[in-house]
Structure formats: structure tokens, C-alpha cells
C-alpha positions in Angstrom: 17.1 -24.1 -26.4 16.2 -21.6 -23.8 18.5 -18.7 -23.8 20.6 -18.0 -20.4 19.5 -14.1 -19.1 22.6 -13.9 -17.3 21.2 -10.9 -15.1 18.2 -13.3 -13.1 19.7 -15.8 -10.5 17.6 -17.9 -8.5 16.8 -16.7 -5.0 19.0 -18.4 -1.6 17.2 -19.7 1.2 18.5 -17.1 2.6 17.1 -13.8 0.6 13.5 -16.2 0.2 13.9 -16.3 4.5 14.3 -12.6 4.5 11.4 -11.5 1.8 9.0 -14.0 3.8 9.5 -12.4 7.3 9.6 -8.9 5.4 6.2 -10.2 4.3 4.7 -11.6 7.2 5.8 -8.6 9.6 4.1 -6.1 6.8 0.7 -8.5 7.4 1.0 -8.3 11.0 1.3 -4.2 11.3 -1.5 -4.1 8.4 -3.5 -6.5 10.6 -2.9 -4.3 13.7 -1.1 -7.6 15.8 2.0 -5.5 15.5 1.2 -2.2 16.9 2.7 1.4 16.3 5.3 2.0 19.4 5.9 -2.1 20.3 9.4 -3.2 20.0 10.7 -6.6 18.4 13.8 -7.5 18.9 15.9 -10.0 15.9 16.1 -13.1 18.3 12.1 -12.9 19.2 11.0 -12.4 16.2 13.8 -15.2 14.5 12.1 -17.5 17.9 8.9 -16.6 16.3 9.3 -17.7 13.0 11.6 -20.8 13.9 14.8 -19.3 12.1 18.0 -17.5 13.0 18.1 -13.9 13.5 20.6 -13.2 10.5 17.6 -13.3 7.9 15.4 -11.1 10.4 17.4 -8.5 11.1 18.1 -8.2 7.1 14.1 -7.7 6.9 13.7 -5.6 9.2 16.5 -3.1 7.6 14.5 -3.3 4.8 11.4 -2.4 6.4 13.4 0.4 8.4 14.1 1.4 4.7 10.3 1.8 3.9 9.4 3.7 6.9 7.3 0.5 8.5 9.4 0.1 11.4 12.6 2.1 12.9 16.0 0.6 14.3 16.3 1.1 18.4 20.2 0.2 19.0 20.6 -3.1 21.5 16.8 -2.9 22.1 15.4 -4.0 18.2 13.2 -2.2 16.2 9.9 -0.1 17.1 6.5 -0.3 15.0 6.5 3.4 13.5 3.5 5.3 13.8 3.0 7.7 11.1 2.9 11.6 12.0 -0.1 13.8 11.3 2.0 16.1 10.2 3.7 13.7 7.4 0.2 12.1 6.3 -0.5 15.5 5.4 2.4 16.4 3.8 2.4 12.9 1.8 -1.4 13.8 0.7 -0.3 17.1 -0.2 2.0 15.6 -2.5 -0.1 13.0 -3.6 -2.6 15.4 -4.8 -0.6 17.4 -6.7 1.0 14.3 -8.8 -2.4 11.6 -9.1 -5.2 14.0 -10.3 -3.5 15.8 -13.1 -2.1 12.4 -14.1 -5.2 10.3 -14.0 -6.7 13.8 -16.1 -3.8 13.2 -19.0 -4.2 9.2 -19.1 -8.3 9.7 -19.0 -7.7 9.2 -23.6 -4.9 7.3 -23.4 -6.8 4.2 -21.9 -7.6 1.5 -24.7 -11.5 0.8 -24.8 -10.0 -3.0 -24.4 -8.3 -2.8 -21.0 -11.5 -1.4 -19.4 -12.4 -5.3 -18.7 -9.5 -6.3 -16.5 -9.2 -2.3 -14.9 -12.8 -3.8 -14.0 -11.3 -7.0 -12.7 -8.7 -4.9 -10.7 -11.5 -2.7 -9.0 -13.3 -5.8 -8.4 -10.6 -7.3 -6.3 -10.1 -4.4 -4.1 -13.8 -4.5 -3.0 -13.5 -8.1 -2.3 -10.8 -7.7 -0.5 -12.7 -5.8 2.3 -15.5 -8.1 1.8 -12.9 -11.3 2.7 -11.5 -8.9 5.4 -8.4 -9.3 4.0 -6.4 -5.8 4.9 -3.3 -6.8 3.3 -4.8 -8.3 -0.2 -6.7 -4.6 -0.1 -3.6 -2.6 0.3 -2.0 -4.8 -2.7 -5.0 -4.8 -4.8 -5.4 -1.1 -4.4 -1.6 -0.3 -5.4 -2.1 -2.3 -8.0 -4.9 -1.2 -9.6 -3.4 2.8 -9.5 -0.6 2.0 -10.1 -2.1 0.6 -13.3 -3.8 3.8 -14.4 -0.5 6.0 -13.5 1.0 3.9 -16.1 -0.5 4.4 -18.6 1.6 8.0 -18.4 4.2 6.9 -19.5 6.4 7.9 -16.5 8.3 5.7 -14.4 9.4 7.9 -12.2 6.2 9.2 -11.4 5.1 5.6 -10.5 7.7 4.8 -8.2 7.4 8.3 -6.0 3.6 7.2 -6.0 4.3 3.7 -4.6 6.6 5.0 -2.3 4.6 7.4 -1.3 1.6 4.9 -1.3 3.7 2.3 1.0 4.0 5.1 3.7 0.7 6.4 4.3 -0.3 2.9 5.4 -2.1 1.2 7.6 -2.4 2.0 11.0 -6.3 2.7 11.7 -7.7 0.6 8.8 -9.2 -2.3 10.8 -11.4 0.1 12.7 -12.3 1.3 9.2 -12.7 -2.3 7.4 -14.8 -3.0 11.0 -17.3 0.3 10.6 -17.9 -0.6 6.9 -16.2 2.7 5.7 -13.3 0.6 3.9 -16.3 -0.6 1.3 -16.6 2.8 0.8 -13.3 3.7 -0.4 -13.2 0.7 -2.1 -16.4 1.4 -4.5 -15.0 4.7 -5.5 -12.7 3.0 -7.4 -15.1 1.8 -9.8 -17.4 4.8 -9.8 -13.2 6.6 -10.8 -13.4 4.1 -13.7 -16.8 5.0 -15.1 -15.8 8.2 -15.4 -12.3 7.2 -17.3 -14.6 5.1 -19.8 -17.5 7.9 -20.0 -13.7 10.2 -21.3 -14.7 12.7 -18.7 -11.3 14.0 -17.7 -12.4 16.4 -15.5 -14.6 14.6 -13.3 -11.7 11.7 -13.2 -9.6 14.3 -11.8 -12.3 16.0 -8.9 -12.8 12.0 -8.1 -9.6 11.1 -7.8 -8.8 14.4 -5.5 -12.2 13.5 -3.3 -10.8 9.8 -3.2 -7.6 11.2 -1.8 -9.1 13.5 0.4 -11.2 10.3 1.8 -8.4 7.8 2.2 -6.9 10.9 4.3 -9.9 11.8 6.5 -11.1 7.6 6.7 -7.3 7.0 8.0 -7.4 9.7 10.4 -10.8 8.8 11.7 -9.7 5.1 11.8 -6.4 5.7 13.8 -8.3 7.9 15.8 -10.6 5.1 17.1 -7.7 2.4 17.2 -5.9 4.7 19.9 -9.2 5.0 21.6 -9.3 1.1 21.9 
């Protein structure tokens, strides 16, 4: 007999309604069709998707929550574009926790995961090569958030995701269009090489050049979306 885990319940309609528009709105700002500044109100977008508002407006809170969009009272909620002055700030902080971390994990990784860390890598760089921004941004949380685990520290891999999930987006379809997205994407394995190879040094200086990238690339990117 199966035993009952009383803690797990099956999800309503109504909370699988609410993760699939949370879903499909993160696609559509990843994708660019929701641009920073545009406004959505509950009723369009529940007209959009064919449902009531109730489930949207429960997205969108959560979204509001992860620093995607921001509530506008009796007008909806605004796509937020991300400050220069927080992007550096959240790199800042990035650098400071990644680097030294992926430095102390460099012995700690098992000679046996090194095949599916490979398979991980590989999936980011096919992501850009299907053009598919938002399996990218998954596949590359995954895979570092993979390698941050092996720390040990839980806390440390949540503020990372967090602070992962708010340095997004905006600008990378003028990056995934210019080619520099592959780019980022191969470093990933060349960061993996160097984990294998023991070299906990040089995993450290890539991992701060792969930060200082994603920063620049992002910049440049949003740079030339504006433009357009």
C-alpha cells in the first residue's frame, strides 16, 4: 500500500490556472511580446487567455512578488524594466557569492556527475540554437544552480535564484539575434572543463568573466532593444 504524505495535496483548477498564466506571462516578457513599461490589466489579460480575472490577478501578485511586473492601482500592472543601477548592484552581489562558491565545490564534484553537468551545459546551448529564450533562462538556472549545490548551502541557492530570476531578460532577443547568446552559452562548458581539470582557480576567474559577460551582453542587448 502506498503510504498517504499528508503534507502534498493535489493542485485546484484554480492554483494550475494561476501557475499557467504566471507561466505564459514570464514567456511573453522573456520573449519581448510583453515589453518593459506596457500595462495589462486582469480582465485583458483573463480575455486573453479565455478565463476569469480571479486566477490572473493571483499571477500577477506573484509576479509583482518576483520583481517581473509591478501593481498600478485601478489601471493593472506595468512590465518592470530593470534599473542600471540594480543590475549592478545584483552583479555586485552575485560576484561576491558564485566565484568563491564554485572555487570550494571545484573537489567536491563526483568524477560521475561530470556526464549529465555535460548534459545540462548541452541544453543551455541548444536552447539558443532552438531560439527558445525561456528553455535558456531555465536550462541555465538549472545547470548553476546545480554546481552551487554541491555546497552544501541552501540558503545560498535560493539568494542566487532570486537573484538570478531578477536580472532577467529584457535585451536578450537582440542578443540570441546577434549570435552573442551562443557565446554565453559555450562558456558554460569551457566552466566545466575547468571543474573536471580540478583547477579551482581558473573555475573561479571564469566564473567572474562569465558574470561580467552576462552583465555587459545584457546591457548591450537592452541597449539595442530600446534602439528598435
Amino acid at each position: 500500500m502506498t503510504p498517504t504524505i499528508t503534507g502534498l495535496r493535489p493542485l485546484s483548477k484554480r492554483e494550475r490556472l494561476r501557475e499557467m498564466v504566471a507561466d505564459a506571462v514570464r514567456a511573453a516578457v522573456i520573449s519581448g511580446e510583453m515589453k518593459p513599461g506596457s500595462v495589462y490589466s486582469a480582465p485583458t489579460l483573463g480575455a486573453m487567455f479565455g478565463i476569469s480575472a480571479t486566477p490572473v490577478r493571483e499571477a500577477m501578485l506573484d509576479l509583482v512578488r518576483e520583481g517581473m511586473v509591478e501593481a498600478l492601482p485601478n489601471k493593472g500592472y506595468r512590465v518592470r524594466a530593470v534599473p542600471e543601477e540594480e543590475l549592478d548592484e545584483i552583479t555586485h552581489v552575485r560576484l561576491l557569492l558564485e566565484p568563491p562558491t564554485i572555487r570550494a565545490v571545484v573537489p567536491l564534484v563526483p568524477e560521475g556527475d561530470f556526464p549529465a553537468l555535460r548534459e545540462l551545459a548541452d541544453a543551455i546551448v541548444q536552447a539558443v540554437r532552438d531560439r527558445d529564450l525561456v528553455a535558456y533562462i531555465d536550462a541555465d538556472r538549472v545547470f548553476h544552480l546545480k554546481l552551487l549545490g554541491y555546497a552544501g548551502n541552501r540558503q545560498l541557492s535560493t539568494i542566487v535564484s532570486d537573484l538570478r530570476s531578477r536580472t532577467r531578460l529584457f535585451g536578450l532577443t537582440p542578443l540570441l539575434e546577434s549570435g552573442r547568446l551562443e557565446e554565453s552559452a559555450t562558456e558554460h562548458h569551457e566552466l566545466l572543463d575547468l571543474v573536471e581539470a580540478r583547477d579551482a582557480a581558473g573555475a573561479q576567474a571564469l566564473m567572474e568573466r562569465h558574470i561580467g559577460h552576462i552583465r555587459g551582453k545584457w546591457a548591450h542587448g537592452a541597449e539595442r532593444a530600446l534602439r528598435g
